[in-house]
C-alpha positions as CSV (number, residue, x, y, z in Angstrom):
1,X,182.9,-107.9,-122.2
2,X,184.5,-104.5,-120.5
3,X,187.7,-103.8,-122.1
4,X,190.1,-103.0,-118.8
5,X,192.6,-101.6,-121.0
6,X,191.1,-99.3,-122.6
7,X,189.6,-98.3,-119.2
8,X,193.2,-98.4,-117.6
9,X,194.8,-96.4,-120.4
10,X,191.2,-93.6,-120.0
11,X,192.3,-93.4,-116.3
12,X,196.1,-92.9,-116.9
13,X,195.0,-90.1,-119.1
14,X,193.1,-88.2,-116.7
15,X,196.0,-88.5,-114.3
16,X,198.2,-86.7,-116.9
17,X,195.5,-83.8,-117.3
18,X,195.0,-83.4,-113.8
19,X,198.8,-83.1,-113.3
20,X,198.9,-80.9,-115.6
21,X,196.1,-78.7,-114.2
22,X,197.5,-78.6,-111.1
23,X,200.8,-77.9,-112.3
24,X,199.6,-75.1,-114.0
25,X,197.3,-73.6,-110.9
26,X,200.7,-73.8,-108.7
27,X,202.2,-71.8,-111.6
28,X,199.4,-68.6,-111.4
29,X,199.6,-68.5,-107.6
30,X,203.5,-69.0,-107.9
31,X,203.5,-66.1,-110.5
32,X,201.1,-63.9,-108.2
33,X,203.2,-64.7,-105.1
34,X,206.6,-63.2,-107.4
35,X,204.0,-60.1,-107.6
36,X,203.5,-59.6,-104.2
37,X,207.0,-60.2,-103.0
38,X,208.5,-57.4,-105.4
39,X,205.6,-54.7,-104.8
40,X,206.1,-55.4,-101.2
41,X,209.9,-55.3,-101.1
42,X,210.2,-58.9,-100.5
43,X,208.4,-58.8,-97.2
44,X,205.2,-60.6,-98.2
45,X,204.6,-63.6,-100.1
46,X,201.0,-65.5,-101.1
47,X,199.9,-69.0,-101.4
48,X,197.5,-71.4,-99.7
49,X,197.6,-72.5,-96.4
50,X,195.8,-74.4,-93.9
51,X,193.6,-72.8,-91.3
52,X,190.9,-73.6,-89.1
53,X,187.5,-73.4,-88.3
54,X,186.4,-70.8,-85.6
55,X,184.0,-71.4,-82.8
56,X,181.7,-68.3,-82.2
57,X,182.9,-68.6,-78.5
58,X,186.4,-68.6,-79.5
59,X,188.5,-67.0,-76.7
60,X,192.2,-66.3,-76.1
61,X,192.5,-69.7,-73.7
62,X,190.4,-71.5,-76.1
63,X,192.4,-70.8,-79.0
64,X,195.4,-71.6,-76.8
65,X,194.0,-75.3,-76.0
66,X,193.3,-75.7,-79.7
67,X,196.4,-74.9,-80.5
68,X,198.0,-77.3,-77.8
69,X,195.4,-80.0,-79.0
70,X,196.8,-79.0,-82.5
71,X,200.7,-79.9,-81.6
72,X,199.6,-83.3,-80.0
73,X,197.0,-84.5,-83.0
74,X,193.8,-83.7,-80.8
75,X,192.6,-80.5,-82.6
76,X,188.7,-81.4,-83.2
77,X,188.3,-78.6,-85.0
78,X,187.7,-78.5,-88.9
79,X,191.0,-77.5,-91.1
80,X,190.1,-76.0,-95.1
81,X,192.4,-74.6,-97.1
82,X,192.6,-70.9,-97.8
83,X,194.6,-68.5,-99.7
84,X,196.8,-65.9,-97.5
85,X,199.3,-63.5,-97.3
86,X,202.4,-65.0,-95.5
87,X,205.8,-62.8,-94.1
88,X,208.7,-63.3,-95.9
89,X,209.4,-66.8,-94.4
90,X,206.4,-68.2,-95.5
91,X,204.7,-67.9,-91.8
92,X,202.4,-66.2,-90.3
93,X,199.7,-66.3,-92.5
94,X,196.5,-63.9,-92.9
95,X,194.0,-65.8,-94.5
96,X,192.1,-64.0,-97.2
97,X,189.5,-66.3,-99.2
98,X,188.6,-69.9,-98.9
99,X,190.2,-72.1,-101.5
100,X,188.9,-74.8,-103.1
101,X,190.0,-77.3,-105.8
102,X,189.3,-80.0,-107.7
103,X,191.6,-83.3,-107.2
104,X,191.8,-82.7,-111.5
105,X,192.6,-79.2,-110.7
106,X,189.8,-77.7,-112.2
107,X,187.3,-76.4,-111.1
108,X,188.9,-74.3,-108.2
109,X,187.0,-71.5,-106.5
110,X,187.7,-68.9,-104.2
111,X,185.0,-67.3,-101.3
112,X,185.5,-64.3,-99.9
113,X,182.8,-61.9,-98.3
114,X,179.9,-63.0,-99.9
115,X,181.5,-64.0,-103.3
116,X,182.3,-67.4,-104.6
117,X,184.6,-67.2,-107.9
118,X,184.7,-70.7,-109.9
119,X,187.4,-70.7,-112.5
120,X,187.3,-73.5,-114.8
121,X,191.0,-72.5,-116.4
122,X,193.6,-70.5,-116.2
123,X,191.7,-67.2,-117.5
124,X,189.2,-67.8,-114.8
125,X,191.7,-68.1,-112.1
126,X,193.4,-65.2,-113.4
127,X,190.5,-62.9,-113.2
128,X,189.2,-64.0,-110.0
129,X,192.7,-63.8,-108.3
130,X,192.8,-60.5,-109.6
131,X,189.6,-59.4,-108.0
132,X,191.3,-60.9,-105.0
133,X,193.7,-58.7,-104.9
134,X,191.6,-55.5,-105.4
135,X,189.8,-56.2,-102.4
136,X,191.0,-54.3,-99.2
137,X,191.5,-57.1,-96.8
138,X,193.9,-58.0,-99.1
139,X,195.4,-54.7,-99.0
140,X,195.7,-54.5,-95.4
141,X,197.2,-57.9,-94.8
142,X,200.4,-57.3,-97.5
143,X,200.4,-53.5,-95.9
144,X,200.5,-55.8,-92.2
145,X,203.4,-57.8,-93.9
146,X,205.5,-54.8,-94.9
147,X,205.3,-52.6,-91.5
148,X,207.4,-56.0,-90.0
């Protein structure tokens, strides 16, 4: 006979770790965000945001009927997450990897150019984001942020 307890009990546990993963993801990207907003003189912040997929025959009016279609729930259009560099409201974001994660945190990766960093814990996700940061669109978007 299945023992639904001890099944119950297994699945309440899981919850707890994942809440505790994610907790402690928000935490490094909260921390990195701090970084950015003091080297940047409080002008540019970092966190994940929600963007969308491009058409190759993406043009100005296009983009401007996605983005009505957007307001009224119609945007057909795919949404991911990604990982950006935001002004100092928390707007106008400049995406700079794709972000992925795990609904138990872990794994999370992050795509940018051709590279796909999977971090399995908090080291991981502390070396990857700091390859992140090295990278020159990343540069250019906090540099973007600061010239406001």
């Amino acid at each position: 006979m299945t023992d639904i307890k001890k099944s119950l009990l297994a699945g309440i546990e899981s919850a707890k770790n994942a809440y505790n993963n994610i907790n402690e993801i928000n935490m490094v990207l909260t921390s990195t965000s701090e970084l950015i907003k003091e080297i940047s003189n409080g002008k540019a912040t970092f966190g994940i945001g929600t963007f969308y997929e491009k058409n190759e025959n993406d043009t100005p009016l296009g983009a401007s009927i996605a983005l009505m279609a957007s307001t009224y729930g119609r945007d057909t259009r795919k949404k991911y997450k990604g990982l950006a560099i935001f002004d100092a409201a928390g707007n106008a974001g400049e995406e700079i990897a794709v972000w992925t994660q795990h609904e138990n945190g872990y794994p999370c990766s992050i795509n940018y150019d051709s590279y796909v960093l999977f971090c399995k814990n908090k080291n991981e996700l502390e070396d990857a984001l700091a390859e992140l940061l090295k990278q020159v669109k990343t540069g250019k978007a906090i540099l973007s942020k600061m010239k406001r």
